[in-house]
C-alpha positions in Angstrom: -5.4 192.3 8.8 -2.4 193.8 7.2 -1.8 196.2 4.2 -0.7 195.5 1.2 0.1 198.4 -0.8 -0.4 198.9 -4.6 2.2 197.4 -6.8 4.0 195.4 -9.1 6.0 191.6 -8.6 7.4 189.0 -10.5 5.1 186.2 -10.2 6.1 182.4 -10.4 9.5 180.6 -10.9 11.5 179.2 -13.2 14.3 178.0 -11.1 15.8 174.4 -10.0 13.4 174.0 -7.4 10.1 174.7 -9.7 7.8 172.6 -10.8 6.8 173.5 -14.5 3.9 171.3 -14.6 2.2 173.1 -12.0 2.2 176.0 -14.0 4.6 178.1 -11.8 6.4 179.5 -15.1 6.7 182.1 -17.1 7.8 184.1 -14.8 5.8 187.2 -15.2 5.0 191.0 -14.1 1.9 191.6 -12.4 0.5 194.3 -10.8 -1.9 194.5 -7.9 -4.3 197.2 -6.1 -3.5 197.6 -2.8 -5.9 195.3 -0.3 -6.2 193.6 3.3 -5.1 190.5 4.3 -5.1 188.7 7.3 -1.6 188.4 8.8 -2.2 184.8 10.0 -4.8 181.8 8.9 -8.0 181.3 10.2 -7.5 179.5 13.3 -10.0 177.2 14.8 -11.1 179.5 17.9 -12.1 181.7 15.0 -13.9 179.3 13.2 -15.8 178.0 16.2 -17.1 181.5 16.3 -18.2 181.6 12.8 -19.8 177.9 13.3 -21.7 178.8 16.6 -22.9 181.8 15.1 -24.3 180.2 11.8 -24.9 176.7 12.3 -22.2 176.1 9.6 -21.1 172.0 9.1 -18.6 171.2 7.0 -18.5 169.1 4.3 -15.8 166.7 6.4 -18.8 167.0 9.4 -21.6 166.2 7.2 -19.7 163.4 5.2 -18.3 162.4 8.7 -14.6 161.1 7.8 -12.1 162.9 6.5 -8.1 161.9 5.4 -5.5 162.4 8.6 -2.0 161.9 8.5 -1.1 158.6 9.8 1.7 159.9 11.8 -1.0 161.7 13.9 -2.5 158.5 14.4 -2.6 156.5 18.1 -0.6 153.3 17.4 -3.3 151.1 17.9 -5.4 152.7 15.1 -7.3 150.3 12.9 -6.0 149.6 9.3 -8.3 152.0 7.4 -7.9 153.1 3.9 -5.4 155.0 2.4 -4.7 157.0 -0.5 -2.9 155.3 -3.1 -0.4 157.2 -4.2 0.3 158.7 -0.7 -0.5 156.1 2.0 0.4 158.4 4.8 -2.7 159.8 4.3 -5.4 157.8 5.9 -9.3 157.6 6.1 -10.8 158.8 9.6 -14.6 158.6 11.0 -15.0 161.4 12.6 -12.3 163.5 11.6 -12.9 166.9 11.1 -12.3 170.7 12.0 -13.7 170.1 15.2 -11.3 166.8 15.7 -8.0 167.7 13.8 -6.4 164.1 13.9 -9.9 162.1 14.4 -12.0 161.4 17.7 -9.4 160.8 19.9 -8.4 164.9 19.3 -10.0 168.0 19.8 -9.4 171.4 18.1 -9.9 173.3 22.1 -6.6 172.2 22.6 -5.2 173.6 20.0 -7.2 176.7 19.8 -4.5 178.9 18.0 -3.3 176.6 15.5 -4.7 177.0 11.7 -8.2 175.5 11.3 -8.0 172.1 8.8 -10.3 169.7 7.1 -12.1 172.7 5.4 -12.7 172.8 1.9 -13.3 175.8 -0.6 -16.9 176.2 -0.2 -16.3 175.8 3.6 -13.4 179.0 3.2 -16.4 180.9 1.6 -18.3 180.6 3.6 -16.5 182.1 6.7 -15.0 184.7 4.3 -18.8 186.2 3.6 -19.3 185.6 7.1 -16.7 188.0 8.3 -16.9 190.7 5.4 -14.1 189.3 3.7 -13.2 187.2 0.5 -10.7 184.5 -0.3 -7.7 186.2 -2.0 -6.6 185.9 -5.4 -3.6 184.0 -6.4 -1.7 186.7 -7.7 -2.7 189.1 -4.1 -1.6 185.7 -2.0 2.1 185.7 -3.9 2.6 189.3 -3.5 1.9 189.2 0.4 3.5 186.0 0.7 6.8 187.3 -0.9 6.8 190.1 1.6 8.0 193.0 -0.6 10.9 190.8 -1.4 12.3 191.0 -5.2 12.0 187.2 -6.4 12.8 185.4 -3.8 12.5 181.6 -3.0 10.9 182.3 0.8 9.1 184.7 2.6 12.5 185.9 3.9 15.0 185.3 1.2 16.7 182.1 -0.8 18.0 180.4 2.2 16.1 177.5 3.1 17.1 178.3 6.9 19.4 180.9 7.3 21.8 180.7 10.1 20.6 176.7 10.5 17.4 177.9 12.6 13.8 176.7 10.7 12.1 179.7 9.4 8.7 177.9 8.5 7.0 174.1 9.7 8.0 171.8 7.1 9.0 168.0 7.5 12.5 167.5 8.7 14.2 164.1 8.8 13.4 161.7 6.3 10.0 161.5 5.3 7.5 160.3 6.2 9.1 158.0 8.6 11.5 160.3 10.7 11.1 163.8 11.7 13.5 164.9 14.4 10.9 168.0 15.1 14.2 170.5 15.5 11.2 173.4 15.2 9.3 172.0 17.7 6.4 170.7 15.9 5.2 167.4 14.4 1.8 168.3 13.4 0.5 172.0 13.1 1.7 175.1 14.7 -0.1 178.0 15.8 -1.1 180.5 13.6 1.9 183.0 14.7 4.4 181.0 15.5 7.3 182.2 12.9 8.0 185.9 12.6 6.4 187.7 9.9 7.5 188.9 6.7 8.2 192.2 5.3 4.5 192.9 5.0 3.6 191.3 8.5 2.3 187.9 7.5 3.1 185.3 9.4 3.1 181.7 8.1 3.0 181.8 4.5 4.8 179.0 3.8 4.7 175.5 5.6 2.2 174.7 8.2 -1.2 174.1 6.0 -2.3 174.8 2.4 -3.7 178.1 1.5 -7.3 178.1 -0.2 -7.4 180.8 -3.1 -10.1 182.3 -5.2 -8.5 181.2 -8.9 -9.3 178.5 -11.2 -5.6 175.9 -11.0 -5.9 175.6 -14.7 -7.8 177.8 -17.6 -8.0 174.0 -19.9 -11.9 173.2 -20.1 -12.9 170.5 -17.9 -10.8 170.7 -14.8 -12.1 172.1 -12.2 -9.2 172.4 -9.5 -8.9 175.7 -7.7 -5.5 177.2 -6.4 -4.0 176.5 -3.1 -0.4 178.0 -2.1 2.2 177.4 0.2 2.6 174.1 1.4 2.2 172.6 4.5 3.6 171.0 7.1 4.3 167.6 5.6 6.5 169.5 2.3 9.4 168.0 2.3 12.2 168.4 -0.7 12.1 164.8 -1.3 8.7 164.8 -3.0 6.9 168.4 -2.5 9.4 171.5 -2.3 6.1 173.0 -2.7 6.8 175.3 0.7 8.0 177.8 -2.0 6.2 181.6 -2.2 6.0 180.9 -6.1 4.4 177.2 -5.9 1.1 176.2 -5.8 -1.4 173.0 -6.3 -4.3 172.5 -7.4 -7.1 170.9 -5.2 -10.6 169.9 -5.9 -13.3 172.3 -4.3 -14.7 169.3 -2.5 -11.2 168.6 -1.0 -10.5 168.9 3.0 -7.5 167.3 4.5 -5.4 167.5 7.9 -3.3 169.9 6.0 -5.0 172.6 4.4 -6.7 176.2 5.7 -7.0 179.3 4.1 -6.4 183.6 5.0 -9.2 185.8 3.9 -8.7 189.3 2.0 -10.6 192.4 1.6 -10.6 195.3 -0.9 -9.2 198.7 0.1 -11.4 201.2 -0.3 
């Protein structure tokens, strides 16, 4: 884990590339207490600790299917359903933490790459397992940004300075090309970018980041926070690989695309 020291930070955006609805804006001060954070996701070698030590199934394990993204798919892959309003995401038997992109895939080789298909009771879980709690929204922001003043990225307000990726987002035209210039079409591991000014590696692209917070305070939805994006943002429909976006998921949602990074109070 890495520190993050007491302080204050101008939370959300306002700019061009936010999205209001979402709930990004005002742009606000907040201040923080200094706490732990994990430098990188949970990756699934840690996981499989946690499961062999508890028992723990998933919800994706005990429903037994969960959504993949059909690029990750063998081409021979039966016709199975698909989400309506994004049919790249398809419905998988047997597709879970332990199998990444279904049965034909296994998370042993792949042991350092962010562990998926886990859902916010899931992220708990481990968390109490390990000492540790989901962070808040506002503490994920402030460790994402990296000490930076209100910036776009971890690293500044170039999307990739010097023309060399910074973070594992969709390149190409999506979702049908994706010239991989970064090296990755799916996940990468858990370290693979260098870290920001704090240490954290990751915080934008790759998966979705479980938080602790309610997505919306109006009565009746019950959507909690997830930040940074993943590795299927792309600007032409989700620029939501920003520090200051964020999306709201249902607890009981675990997808090829989403993981979390545990916190601790400093005491």
């Amino acid at each position: 884990m890495v520190a993050v020291p007491t302080g204050r930070f101008l939370m959300g955006s306002q700019d061009a590339l936010s999205y209001p609805a979402d709930g990004e804006s005002p742009v606000r001060t907040v201040h923080v207490d200094a706490f732990w954070i994990d430098a990188c996701t949970v990756s699934n070698a840690q996981f499989a600790r946690f499961a062999t030590d508890t028992g723990h199934r998933t919800s994706a394990e005990r429903i037994g299917w969960s959504f993949v993204f059909a690029g990750l798919l063998p081409d021979d892959f039966p016709p199975t359903r698909a989400v309506a309003a994004a049919p790249w995401w398809r419905q998988v038997e047997g597709a879970d933490w332990r199998h990444p992109d279904g049965p034909h895939s296994t998370w042993e080789d792949r042991p350092d790459h962010p562990l998926v298909h886990i859902d916010w009771d899931d992220a708990r879980g481990y968390a109490a397992w390990a000492g540790k709690r989901l962070p808040t929204e506002a503490e994920w922001e402030r460790a994402a940004r990296g000490g930076l003043h209100a910036k776009v990225f971890p690293w500044g307000d170039e999307f990739e300075p010097g023309g060399r990726p910074r973070m594992n987002v969709w390149q190409g035209d999506f979702p049908d090309r994706h010239p991989t210039a970064d090296g990755w079409y799916g996940t990468c591991p858990v370290d693979a970018y260098e870290p920001n000014g704090f240490g954290l590696h990751n915080t934008t692209g790759n998966v979705w980041e479980w938080c602790e917070d309610s997505f919306s305070p109006s009565p009746g939805r019950q959507e909690r926070v997830a930040k940074g994006g993943s590795y299927l943002c792309h600007a032409s429909y989700c620029r939501r690989y920003r520090v200051a976006a964020r999306q709201g998921l249902y607890p009981d949602s675990a997808t090829g695309n989403v993981g979390f990074r545990c916190a601790l109070d400093m005491t």
